[in-house]
C-alpha positions as CSV (number, residue, x, y, z in Angstrom):
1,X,41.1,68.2,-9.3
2,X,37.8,66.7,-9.1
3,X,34.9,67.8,-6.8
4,X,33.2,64.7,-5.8
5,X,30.0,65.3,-3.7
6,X,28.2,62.2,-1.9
7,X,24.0,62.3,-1.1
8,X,23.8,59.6,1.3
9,X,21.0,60.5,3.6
10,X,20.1,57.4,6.2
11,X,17.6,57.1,8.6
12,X,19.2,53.6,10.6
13,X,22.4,52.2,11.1
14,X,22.3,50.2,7.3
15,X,25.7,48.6,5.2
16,X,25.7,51.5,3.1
17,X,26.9,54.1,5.9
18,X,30.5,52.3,5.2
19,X,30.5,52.0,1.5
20,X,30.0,55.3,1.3
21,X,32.7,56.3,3.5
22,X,34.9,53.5,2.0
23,X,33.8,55.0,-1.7
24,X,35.0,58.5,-0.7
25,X,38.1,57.6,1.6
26,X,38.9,55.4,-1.6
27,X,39.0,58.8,-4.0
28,X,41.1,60.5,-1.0
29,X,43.6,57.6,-0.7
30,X,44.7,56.5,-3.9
31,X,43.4,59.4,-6.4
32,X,44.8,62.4,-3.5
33,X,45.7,64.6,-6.7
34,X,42.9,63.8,-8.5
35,X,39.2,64.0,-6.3
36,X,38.0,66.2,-3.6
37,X,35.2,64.4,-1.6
38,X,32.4,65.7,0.4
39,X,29.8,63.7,2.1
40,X,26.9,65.9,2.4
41,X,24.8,65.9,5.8
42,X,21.0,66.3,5.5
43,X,19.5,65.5,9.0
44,X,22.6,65.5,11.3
45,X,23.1,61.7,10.3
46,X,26.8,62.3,10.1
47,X,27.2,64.8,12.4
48,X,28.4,61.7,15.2
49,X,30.6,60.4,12.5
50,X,33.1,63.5,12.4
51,X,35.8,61.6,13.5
52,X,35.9,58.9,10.4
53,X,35.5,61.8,8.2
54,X,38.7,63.5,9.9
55,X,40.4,60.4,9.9
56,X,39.5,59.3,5.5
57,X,40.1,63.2,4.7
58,X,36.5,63.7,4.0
59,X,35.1,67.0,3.4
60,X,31.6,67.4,5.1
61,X,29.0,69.7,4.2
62,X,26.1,70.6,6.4
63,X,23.1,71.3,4.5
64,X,21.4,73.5,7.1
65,X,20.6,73.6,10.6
66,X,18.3,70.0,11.0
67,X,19.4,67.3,13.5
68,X,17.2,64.5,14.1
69,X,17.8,61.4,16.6
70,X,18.5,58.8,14.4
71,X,17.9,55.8,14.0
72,X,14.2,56.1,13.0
73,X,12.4,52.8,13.0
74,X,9.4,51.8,11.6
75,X,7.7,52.4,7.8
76,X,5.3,55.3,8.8
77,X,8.1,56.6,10.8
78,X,10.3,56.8,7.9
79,X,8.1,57.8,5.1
80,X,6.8,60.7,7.2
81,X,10.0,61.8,7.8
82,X,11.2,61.2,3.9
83,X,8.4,63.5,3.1
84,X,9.3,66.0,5.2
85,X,12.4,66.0,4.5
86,X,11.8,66.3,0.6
87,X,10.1,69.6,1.5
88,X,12.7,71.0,3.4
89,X,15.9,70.1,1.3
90,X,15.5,70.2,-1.9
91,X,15.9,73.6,-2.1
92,X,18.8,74.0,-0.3
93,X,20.2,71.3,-2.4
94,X,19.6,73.0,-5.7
95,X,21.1,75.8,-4.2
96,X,24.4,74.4,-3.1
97,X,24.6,72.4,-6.9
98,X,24.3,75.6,-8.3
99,X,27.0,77.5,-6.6
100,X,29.3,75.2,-5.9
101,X,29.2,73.2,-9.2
102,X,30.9,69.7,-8.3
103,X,32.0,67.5,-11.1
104,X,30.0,64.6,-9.7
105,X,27.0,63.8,-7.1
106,X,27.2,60.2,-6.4
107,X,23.4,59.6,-4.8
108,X,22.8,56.8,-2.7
109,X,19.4,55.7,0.2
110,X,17.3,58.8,-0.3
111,X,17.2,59.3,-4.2
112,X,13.8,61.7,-4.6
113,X,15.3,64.9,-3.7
114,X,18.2,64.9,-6.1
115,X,16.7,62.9,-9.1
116,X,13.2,65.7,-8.6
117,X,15.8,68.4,-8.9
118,X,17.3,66.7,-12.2
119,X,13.9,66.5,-13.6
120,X,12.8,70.0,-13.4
121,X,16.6,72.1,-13.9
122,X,20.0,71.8,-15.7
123,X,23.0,71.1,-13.5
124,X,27.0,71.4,-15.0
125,X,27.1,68.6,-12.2
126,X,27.0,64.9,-13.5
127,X,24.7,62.7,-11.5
128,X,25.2,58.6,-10.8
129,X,23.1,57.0,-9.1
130,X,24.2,54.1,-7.1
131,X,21.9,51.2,-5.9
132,X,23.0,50.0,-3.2
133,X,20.1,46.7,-2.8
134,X,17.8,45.0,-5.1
135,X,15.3,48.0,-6.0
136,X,11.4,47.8,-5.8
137,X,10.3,48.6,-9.2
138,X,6.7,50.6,-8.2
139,X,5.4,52.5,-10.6
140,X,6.6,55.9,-8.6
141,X,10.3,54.8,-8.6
142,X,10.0,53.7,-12.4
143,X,8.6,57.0,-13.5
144,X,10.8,59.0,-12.0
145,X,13.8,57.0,-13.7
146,X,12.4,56.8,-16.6
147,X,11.8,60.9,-16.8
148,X,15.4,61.4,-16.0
149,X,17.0,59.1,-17.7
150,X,18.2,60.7,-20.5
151,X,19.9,63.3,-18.0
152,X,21.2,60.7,-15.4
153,X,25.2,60.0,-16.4
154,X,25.7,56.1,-15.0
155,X,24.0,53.9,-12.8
156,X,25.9,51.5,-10.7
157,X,25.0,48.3,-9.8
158,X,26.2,46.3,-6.8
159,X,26.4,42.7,-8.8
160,X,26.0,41.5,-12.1
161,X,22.5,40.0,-11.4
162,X,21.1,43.6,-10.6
163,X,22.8,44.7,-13.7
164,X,20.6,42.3,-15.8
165,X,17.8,43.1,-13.8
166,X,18.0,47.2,-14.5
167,X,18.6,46.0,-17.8
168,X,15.8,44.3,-18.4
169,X,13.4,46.9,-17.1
170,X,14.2,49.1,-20.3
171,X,14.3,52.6,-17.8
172,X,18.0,53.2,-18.7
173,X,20.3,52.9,-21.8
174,X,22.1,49.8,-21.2
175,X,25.4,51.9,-21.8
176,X,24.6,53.9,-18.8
177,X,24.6,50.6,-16.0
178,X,27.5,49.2,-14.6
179,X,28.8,46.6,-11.6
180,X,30.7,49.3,-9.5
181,X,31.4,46.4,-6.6
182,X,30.9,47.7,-3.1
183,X,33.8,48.8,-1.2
184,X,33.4,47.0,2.1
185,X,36.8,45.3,2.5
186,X,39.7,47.8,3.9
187,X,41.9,45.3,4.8
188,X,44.2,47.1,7.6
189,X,41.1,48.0,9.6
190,X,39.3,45.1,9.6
191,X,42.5,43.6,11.2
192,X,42.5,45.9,13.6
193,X,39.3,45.6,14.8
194,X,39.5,41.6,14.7
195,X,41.5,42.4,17.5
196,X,39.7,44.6,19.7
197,X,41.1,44.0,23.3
198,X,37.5,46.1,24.2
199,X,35.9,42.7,23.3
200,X,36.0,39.9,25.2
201,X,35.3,37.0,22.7
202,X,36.2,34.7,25.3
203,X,32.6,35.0,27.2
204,X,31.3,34.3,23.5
205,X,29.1,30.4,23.3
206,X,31.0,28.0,22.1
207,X,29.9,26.6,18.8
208,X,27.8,29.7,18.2
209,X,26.3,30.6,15.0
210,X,26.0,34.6,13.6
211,X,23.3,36.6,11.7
212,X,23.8,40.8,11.4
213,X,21.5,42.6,9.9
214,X,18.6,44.9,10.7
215,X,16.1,43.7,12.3
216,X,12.8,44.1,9.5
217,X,10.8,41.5,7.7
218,X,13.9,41.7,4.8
219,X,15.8,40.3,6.9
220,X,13.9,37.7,8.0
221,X,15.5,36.5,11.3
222,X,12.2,34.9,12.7
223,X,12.9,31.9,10.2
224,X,16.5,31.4,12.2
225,X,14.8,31.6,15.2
226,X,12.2,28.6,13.8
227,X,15.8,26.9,12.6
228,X,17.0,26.9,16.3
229,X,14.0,25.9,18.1
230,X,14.0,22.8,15.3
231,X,17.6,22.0,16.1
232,X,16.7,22.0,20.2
233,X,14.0,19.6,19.3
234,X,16.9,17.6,17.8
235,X,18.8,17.3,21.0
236,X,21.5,19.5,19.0
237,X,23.4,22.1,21.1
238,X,24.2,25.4,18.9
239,X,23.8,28.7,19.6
240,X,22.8,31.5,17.7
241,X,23.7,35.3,17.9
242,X,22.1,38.5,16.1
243,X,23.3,41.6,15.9
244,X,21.3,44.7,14.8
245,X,18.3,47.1,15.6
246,X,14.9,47.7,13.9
247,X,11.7,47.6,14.2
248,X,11.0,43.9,14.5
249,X,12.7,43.3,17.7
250,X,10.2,43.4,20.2
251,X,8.1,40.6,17.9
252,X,11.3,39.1,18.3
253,X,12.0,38.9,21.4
254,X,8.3,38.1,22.5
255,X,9.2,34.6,19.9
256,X,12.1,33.8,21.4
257,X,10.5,33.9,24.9
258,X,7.3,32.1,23.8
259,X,9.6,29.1,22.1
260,X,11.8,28.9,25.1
261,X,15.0,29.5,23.1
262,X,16.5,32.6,25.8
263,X,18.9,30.1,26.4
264,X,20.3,29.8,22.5
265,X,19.2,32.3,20.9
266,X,20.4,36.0,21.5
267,X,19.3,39.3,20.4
268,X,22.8,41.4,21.0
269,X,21.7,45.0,19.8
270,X,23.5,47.0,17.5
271,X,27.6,46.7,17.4
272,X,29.5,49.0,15.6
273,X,32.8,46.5,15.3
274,X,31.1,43.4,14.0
275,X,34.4,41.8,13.1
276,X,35.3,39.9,16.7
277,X,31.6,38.5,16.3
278,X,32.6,37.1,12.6
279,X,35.9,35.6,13.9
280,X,35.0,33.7,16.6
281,X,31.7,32.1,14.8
282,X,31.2,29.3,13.4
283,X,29.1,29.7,10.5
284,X,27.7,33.3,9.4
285,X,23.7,32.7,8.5
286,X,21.9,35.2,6.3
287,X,18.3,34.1,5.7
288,X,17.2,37.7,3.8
289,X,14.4,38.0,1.7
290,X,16.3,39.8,-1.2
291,X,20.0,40.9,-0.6
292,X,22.7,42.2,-2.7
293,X,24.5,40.7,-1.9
294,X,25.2,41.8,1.9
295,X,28.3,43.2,3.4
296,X,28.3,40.8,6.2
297,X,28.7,38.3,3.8
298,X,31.9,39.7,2.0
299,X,33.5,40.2,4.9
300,X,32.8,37.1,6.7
301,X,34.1,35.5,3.6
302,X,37.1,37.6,4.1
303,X,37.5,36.9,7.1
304,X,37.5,32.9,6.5
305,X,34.2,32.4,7.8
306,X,32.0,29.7,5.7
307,X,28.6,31.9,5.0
308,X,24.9,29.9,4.9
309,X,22.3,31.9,2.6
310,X,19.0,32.2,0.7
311,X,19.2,31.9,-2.5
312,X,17.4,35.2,-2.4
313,X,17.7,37.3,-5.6
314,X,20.3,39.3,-6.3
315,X,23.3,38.8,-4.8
316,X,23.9,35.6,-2.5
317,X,23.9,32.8,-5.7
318,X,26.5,35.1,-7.7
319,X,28.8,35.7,-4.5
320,X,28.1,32.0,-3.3
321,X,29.2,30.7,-6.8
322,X,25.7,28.4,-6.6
323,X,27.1,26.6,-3.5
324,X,30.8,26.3,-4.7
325,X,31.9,29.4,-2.4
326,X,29.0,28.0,0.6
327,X,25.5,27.0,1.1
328,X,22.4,27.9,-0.4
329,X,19.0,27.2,0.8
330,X,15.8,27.8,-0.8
331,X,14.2,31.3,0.4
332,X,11.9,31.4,3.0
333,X,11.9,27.7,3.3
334,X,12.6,26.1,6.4
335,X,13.2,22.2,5.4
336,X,15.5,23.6,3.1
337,X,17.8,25.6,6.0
338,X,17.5,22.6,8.2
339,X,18.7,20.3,5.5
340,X,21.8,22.6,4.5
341,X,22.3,23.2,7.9
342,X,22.5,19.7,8.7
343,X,24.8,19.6,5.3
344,X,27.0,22.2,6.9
345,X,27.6,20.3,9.8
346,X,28.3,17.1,8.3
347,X,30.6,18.0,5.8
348,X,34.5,17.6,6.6
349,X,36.4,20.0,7.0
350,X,38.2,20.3,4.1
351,X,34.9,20.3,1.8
352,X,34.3,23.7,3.8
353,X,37.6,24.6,3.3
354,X,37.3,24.5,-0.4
355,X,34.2,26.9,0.1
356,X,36.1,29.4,2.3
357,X,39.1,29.8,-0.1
358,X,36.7,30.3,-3.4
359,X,34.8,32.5,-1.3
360,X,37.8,34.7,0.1
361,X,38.8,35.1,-3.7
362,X,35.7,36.1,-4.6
363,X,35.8,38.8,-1.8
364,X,38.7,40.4,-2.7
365,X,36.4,42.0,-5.8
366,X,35.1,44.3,-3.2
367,X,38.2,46.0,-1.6
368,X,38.3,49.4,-1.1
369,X,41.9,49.3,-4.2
370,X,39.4,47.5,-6.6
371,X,36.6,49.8,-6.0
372,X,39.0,52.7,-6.2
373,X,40.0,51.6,-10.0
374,X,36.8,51.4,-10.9
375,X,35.5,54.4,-10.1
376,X,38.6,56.6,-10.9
377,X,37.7,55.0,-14.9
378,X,33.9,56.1,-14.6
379,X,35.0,59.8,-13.2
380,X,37.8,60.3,-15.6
């Protein structure tokens, strides 16, 4: 049986928190004989999540006594804290590698401590590491790869547009990367939590529109607040919801107040069962930056929900099939989302039906089964 050990380290509430749970409960279910999984805990980040680890049969290992109220907003915030932390764990890291010896450490968020480790000692463990979003290539990150390449076993890759892109920045053998798809679809629960009777989706707005995401310049939900405040202008009665926390909310809030959209627009915090939220929408809206290409959007595409995006790189125009599977607008570019928008709503209903069933197919690439298969090839 294989020991499987998970480095997964987060400082807010992000989409990789599930995958990774997902990824492990995914070894647990369908390989049982075959993988052991541990998630290890760093700062007490999964210390309130005991009970999904019960539930998925994951092993958790507490790598010492640190417990830190999480999340931590803000980019001093967090590179403080990343510092410290890289001080104070990557000893006891080495230190559990070495005695415990898992086949596999599966590294995710927080890469420094483990990769450092791999520069300077030998391990019997195997490392992958998995990117999880489109990567900032700055000259530390790209050093540091480059160092331990030749000792790194895979990198995985969320889509095949990241793929090329790790590819063509010549750090890794091109044997090495691979599209391990994200494993944000497990199909039961998502059903179950649809149908929350804790949520009352009937005091939702009618016609209302959805964005979920943190809430940083990535992001980038001040341009759908400039999208609502254009459609108001318009004599056009939508709505829009956001769900998530960061450290943009109070610049916000402060726009939403000084456009006078309190009325349409609402900041919702936060929610831990998004899904009642996708359901009842009418269009998910996800104006990032860069994205790869989003969990919100695989599962609002499971969940036959037509999804509006930037055609940020790396992962919307490959999901979205180039506007086959929804709508793209330019990135950053307001005409552009008030054009498709205005597309969106126009369109009959069977053009976005089209959309919804290319896209549902496309979604069904990232179940927890397909992830599960694999993976199971790359361990064995």
């Amino acid at each position: 049986m294989k020991k499987i050990f998970y480095w997964s380290p987060f400082l807010s509430n992000v989409a990789t928190i599930g995958n990774v749970l997902n990824s492990a409960y995914s070894l647990n279910k369908y390989g049982k004989n075959s993988f052991k999984t541990y998630i290890l805990d760093v700062l007490g980040e999964w210390s309130n999540r005991k009970k999904d680890l019960l539930e998925k049969n994951i092993n958790y290992i507490k790598l010492g006594k640190l417990s830190i109220n999480l999340p931590i907003s803000g980019f001093i915030k967090s590179r403080i804290l990343s510092m410290f932390l890289f001080v104070l764990k990557i000893f006891p890291l080495y230190f559990l590698l070495k005695r415990e010896k898992p086949d596999y450490l599966i590294i995710h968020l927080l890469t420094s401590i483990p990769l450092v480790l791999l520069l300077f000692f030998n391990f019997e463990t195997r490392f992958i590491l998995r990117i999880s979003g489109l990567p900032q290539l700055n000259f530390l990150r790209k050093f540091l790869w480059k160092t331990i390449s030749k000792k790194i076993s895979l990198v995985t890759c969320p889509s095949f547009e990241t793929m090329d892109y790790i590819k063509k920045s010549k750090i890794f053998d091109e044997n090495k990367i691979i599209v391990l798809h994200d494993p944000i679809i497990n199909n039961s629960l998502i059903f179950k939590k649809k149908n929350d009777p804790n949520i009352n989706s009937k005091s939702f707005k009618k016609d209302y529109f959805l964005s979920i995401g943190r809430l940083t310049k990535q992001k980038n939900h001040k341009l759908l607040i400039d999208l609502f405040l254009h459609l108001k202008k318009s004599g056009k009665d939508f709505f829009l919801y956001i769900l998530g926390e960061g450290e943009e909310e109070q610049f916000l809030r402060k726009k939403i107040l000084k456009l006078n959209l309190q009325d349409r627009v609402f900041l919702l915090g936060f929610k831990k069962n998004i899904y009642p939220y996708i359901h009842s929408s009418r269009a998910i809206i996800s104006p990032s930056l860069w994205e790869d290409p989003g969990a919100v959007m695989v599962e609002a595409a499971f969940c036959n929900r037509i999804v509006l995006s930037s055609n940020c790189k790396n992962g919307p125009k490959e999901f979205l099939m180039n506007n086959k599977a929804g709508y793209l607008f330019e990135n950053n570019d307001l005409d552009s989302l008030v054009k498709v928008f205005n597309q969106l709503i126009m369109d009959s209903p069977e053009q976005i039906y089209k959309k919804k069933v290319l896209a549902k197919i496309n979604s069904k690439k990232y179940t927890i089964f397909n992830h599960y298969l694999t993976l199971r090839n790359l361990l064995v």
